[in-house]
N, C-alpha and C positions, 0 to 999 in steps of 0.2 A: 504494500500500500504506500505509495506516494503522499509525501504532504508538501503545504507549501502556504505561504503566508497569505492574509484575507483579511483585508480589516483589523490588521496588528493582533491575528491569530492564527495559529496552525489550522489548518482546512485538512482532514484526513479527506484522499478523493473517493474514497470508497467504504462502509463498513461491510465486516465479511458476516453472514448471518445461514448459520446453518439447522439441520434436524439430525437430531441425533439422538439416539434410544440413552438411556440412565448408564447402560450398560458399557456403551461404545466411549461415554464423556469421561465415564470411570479410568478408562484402558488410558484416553488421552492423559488424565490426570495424574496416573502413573508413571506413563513416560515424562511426563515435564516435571514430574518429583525425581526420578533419577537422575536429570539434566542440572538438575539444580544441586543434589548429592554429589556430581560430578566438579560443582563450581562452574559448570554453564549458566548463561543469562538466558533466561527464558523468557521472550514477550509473545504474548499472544493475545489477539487482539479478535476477538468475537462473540456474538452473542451465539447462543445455541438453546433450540427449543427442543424440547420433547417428541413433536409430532406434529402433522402438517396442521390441525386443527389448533392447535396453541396458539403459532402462529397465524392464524385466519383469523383468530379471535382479539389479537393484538394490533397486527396493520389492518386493518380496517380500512373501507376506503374515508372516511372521515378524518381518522388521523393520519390517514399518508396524505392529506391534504394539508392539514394541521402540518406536520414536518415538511411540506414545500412549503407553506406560509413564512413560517418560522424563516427556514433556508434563503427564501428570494424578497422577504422585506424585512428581515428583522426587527421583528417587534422589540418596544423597548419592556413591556411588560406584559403579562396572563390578559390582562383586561383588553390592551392594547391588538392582542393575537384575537382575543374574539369580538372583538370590533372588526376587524381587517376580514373574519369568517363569516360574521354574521350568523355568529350561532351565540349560546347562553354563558357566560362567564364562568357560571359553575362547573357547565360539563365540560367547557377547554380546561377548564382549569384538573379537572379528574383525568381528562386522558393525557396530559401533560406529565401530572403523576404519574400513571402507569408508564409513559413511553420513559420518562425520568430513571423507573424504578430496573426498566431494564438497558439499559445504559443509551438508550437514542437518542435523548436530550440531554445536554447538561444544565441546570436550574441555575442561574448566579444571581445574589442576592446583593441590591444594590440600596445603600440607606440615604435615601432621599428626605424630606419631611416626613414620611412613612417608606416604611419597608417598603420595597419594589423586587418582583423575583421576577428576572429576565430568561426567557429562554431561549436555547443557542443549540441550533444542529451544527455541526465539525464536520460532517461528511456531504458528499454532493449526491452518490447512489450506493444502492446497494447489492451486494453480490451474493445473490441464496444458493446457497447447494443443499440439495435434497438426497440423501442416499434412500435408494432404491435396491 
């Protein structure tokens, strides 16, 4: 994955976002423990769901709308992002959360006369691999 600067920040061009059974994440988890037992640097950089349904239940097309929003106007805050959507404050403001909690968005929290939590996509697309 390529980065490169954007607005006096790293821009990853891509996240890598795969499916993988409990079983398979484990095997990985293993090998990058022995990498690291070895004194290797281990980065790895991806989300990884359970099953395709996880993920269908996740990107929605709502919020892959929501993360172009985010992406191509930068909102400077939650309320600001559902203004620009035209949808209800509360519920950007939940799927924010969820896409936050698995690493899509990062939340920065800015203290203005009140608290402000901005939110920030780093990547441009994404790259799904599905084992089959």
């Amino acid at each position: 994955m390529k980065t490169k600067f954007k607005d006096n920040r790293i821009v990853v061009n891509s996240v890598q976002i795969e499916i993988k059974s409990f079983k398979d994440s484990m095997k990985d988890l293993k090998k990058s423990l022995k990498k690291i037992e070895k004194g290797e640097t281990v980065i790895e950089k991806k989300i990884v769901f359970k099953d395709l349904d996880t993920l269908r239940s996740i990107l929605t097309k709502e919020r892959m709308r929501l993360l172009h929003c985010i992406r191509i106007k930068k909102p400077e805050s939650i309320y600001e992002l559902a203004k620009n959507l035209d949808r209800n404050w509360r519920l950007v403001s939940e799927d924010v959360k969820l896409l936050g909690n698995v690493g899509l968005i990062t939340l920065e929290k800015k203290i203005k006369p009140k608290e402000i939590i901005k939110p920030i996509v780093n990547f441009e697309k994404m790259d799904i691999g599905i084992m089959i």
